[in-house]
N, CA and C of each residue as an Amber inpcrd file, in Angstrom:
protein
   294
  79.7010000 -14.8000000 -64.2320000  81.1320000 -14.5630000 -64.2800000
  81.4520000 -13.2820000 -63.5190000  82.3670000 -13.6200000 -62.7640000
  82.8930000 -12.3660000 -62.0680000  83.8510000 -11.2830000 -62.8810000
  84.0530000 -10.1010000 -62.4630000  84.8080000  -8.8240000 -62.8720000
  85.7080000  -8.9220000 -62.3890000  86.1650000  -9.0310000 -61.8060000
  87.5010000  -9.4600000 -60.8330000  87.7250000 -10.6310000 -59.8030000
  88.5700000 -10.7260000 -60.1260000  89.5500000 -12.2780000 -59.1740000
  89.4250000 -11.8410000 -57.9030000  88.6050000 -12.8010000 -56.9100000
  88.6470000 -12.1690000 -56.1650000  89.5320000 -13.3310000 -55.0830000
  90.4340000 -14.0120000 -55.7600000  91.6550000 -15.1380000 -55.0130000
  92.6900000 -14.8570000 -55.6510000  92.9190000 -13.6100000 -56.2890000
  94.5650000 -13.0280000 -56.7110000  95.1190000 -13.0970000 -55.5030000
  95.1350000 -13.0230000 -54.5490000  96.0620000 -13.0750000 -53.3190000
  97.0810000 -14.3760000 -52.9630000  96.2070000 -15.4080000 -53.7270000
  96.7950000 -16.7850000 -53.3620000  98.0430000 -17.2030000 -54.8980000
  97.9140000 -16.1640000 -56.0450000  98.7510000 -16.4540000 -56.7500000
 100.7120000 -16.5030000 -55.9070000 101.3170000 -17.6730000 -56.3110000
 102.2880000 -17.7730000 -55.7280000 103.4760000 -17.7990000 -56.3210000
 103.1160000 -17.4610000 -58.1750000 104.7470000 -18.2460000 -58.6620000
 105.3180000 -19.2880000 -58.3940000 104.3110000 -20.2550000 -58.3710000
 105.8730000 -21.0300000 -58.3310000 106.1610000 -21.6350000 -58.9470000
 107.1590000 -22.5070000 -58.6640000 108.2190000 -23.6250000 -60.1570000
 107.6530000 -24.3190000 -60.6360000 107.1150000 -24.6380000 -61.5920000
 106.2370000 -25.9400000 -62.4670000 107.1390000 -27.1050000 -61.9430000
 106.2030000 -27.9280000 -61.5940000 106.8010000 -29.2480000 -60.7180000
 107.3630000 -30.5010000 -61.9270000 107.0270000 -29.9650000 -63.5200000
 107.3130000 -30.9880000 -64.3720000 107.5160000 -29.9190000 -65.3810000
 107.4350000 -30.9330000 -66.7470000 107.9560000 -30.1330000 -68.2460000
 106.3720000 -30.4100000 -68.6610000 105.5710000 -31.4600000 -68.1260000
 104.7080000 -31.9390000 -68.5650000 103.7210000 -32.2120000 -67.7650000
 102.4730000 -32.8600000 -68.4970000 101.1850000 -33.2010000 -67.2470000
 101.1630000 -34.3040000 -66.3970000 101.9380000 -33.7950000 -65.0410000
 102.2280000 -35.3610000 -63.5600000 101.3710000 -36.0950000 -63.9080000
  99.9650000 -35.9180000 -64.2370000  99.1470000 -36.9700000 -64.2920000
  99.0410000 -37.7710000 -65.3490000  99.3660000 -37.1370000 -66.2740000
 100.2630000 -38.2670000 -67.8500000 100.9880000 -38.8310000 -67.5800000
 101.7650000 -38.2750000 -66.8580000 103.4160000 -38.9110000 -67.3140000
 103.2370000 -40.1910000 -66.4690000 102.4150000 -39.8900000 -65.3550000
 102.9550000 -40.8800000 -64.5550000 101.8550000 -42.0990000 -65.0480000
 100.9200000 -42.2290000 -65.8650000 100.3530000 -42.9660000 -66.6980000
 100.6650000 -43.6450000 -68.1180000 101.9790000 -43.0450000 -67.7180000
 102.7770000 -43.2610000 -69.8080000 102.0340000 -42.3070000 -70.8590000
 101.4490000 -41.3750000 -70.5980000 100.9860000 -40.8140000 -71.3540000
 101.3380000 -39.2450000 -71.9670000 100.9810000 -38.9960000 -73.0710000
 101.4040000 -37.6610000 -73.7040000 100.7140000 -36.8510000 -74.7140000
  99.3270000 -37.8310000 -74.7870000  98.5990000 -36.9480000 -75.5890000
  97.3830000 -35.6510000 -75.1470000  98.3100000 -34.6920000 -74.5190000
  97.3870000 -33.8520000 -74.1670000  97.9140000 -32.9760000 -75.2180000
  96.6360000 -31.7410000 -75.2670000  96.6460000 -30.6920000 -75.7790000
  97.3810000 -29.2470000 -75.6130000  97.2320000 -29.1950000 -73.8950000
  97.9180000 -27.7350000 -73.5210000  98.0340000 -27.8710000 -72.4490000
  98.8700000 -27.1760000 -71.7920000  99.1010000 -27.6250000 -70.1880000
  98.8120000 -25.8190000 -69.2850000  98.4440000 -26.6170000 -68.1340000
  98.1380000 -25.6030000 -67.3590000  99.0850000 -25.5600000 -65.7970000
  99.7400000 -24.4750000 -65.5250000 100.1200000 -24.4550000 -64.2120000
  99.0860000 -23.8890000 -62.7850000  99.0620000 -24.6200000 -61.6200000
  98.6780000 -24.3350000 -60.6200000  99.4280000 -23.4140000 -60.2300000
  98.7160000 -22.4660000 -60.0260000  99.4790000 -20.7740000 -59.0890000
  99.2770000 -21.0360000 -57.8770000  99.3100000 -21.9670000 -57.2800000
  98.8560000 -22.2340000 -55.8530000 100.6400000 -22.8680000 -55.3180000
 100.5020000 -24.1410000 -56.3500000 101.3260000 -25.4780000 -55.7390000
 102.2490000 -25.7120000 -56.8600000 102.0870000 -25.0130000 -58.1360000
 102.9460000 -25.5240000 -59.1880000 102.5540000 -27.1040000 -60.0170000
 101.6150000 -27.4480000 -59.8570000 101.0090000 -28.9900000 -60.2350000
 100.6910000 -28.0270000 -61.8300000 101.6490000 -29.0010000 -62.5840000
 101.4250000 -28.7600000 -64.1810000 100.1210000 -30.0710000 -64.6880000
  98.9070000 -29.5880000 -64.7020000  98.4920000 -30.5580000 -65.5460000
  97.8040000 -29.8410000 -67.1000000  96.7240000 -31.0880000 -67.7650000
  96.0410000 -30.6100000 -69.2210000  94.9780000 -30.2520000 -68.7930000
  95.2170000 -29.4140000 -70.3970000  93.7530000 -28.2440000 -70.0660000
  92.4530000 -29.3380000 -70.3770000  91.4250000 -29.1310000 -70.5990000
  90.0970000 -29.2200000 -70.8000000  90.3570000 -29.7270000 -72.1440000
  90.5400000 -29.7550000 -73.0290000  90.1240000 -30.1870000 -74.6060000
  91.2210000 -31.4010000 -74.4210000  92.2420000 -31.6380000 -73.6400000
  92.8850000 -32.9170000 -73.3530000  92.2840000 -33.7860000 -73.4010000
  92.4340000 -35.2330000 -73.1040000  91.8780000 -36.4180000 -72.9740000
  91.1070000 -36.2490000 -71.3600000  92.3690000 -36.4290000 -70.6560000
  92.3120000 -36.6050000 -69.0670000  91.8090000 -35.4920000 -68.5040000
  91.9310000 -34.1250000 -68.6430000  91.6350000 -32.5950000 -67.7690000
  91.8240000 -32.8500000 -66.5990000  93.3060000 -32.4220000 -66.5590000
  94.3150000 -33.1450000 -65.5600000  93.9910000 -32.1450000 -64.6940000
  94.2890000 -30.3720000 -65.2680000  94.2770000 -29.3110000 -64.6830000
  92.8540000 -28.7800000 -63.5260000  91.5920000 -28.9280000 -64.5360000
  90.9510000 -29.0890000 -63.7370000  90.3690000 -30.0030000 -62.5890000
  90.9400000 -31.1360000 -62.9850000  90.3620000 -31.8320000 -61.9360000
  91.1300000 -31.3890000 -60.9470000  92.7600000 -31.1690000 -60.8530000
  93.7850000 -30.9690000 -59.7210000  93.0390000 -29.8220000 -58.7020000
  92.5500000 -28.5120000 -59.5630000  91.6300000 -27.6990000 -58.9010000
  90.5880000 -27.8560000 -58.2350000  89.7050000 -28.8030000 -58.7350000
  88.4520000 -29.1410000 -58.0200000  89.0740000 -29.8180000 -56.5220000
  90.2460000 -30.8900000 -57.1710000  90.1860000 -31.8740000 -55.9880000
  91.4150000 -31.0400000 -54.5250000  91.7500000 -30.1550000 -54.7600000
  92.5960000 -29.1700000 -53.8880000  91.8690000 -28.3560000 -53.6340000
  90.6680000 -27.6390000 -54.2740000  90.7060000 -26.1300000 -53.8230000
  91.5210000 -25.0040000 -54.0880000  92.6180000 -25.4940000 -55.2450000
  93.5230000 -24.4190000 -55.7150000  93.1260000 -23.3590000 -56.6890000
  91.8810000 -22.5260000 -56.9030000  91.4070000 -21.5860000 -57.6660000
  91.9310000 -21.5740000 -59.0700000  93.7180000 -20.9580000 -59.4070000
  93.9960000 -20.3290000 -59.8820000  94.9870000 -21.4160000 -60.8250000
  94.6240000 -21.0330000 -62.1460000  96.0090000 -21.7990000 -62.7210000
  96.2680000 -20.0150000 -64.0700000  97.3950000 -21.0070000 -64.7630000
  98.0440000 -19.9640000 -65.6410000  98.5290000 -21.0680000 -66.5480000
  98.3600000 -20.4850000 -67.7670000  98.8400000 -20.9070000 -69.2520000
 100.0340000 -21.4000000 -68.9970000 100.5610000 -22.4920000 -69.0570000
 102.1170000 -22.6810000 -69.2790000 102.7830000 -23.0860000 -70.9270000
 102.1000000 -22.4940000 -71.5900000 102.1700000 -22.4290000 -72.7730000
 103.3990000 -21.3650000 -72.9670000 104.0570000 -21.4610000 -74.4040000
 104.9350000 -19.9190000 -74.7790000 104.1330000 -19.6950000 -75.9450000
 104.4880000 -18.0370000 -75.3770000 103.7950000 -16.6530000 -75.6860000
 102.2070000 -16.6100000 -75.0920000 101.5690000 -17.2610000 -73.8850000
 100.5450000 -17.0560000 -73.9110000 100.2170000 -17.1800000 -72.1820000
 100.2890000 -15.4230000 -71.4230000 100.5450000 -15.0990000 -69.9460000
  99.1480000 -14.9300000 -69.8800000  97.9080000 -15.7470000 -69.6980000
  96.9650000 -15.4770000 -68.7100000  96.8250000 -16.2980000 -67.5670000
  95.9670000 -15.9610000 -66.7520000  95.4650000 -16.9800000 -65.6240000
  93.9040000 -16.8560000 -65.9780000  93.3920000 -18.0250000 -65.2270000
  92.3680000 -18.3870000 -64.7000000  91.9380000 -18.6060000 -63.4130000
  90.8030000 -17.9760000 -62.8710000  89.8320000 -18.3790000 -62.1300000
  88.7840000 -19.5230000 -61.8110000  89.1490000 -20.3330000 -61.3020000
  87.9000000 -21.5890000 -61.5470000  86.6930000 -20.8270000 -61.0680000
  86.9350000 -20.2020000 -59.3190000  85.6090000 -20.2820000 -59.0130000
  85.1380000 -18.6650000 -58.9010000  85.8330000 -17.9850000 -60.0270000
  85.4080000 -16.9350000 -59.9650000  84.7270000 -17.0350000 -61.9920000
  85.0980000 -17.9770000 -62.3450000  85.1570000 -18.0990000 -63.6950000
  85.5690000 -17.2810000 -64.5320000  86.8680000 -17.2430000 -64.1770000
  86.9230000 -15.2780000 -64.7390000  89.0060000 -15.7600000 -65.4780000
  88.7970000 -15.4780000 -67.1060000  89.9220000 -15.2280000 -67.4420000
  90.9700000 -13.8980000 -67.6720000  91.7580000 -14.1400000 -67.0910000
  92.4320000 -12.6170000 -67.3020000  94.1250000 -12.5640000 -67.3760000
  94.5130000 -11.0590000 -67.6720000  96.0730000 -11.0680000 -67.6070000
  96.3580000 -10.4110000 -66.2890000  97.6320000 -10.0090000 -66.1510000
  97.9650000  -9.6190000 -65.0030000  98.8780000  -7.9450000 -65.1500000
  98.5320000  -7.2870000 -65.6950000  99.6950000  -5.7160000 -65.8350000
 101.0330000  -6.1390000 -64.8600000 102.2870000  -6.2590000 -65.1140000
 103.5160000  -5.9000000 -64.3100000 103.6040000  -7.6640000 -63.7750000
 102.7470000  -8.3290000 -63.9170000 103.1420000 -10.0560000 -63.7360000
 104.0320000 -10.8010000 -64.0350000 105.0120000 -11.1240000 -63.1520000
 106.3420000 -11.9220000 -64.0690000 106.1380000 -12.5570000 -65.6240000
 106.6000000 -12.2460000 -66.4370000 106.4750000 -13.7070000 -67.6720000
 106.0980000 -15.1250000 -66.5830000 105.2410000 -15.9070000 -66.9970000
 104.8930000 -16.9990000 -66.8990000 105.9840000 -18.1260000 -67.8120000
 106.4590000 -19.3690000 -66.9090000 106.8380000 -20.1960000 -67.4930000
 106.5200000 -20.6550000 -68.5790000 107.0970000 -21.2640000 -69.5860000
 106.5590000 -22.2940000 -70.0550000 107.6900000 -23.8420000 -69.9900000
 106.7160000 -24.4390000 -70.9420000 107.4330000 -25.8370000 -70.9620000
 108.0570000 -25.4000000 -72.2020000 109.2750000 -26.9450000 -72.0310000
 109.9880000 -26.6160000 -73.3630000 109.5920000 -27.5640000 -74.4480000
């Protein structure tokens, strides 16, 4: 595990592209656990203890490093390929879903 992110540069803010996980929804589905935003592209998918692990797979299959909690009350990001969880000092509030 790394000490520092070393693909903070590519964090982008941007707009969560759904309320929910694209890759559910567009399956009829809703039983995930927690959702994760892409800091790259905004692709909201589920975390890991989900059914599907929408989130990670979106990462593997892009190359998008970085996601962030889109949970409320809970501002970290992640590192895939630095494996490294962390917060951000002075980081906008992070979305969440409603």
């Amino acid at each position: 595990m790394a000490d520092t992110c070393t693909h903070i540069n590519q964090i982008a803010n941007p707009e969560p592209e759904s309320w929910g996980c694209v890759d559910c929804l567009a399956m009829a589905r809703e039983d995930w656990v927690h959702l994760r935003l892409c800091e790259v592209c905004g692709h909201v998918g589920c975390c890991d203890q989900s059914p599907m692990r929408h989130a990670t797979a979106h990462a593997h299959g892009t190359d998008h490093p970085l996601i962030r909690s889109y949970e409320p009350g809970e501002d970290w990001f992640y590192c895939y390929p630095d494996d490294l969880l962390f917060e951000l000092e002075g980081a906008p509030p992070g979305p969440s879903h409603p």
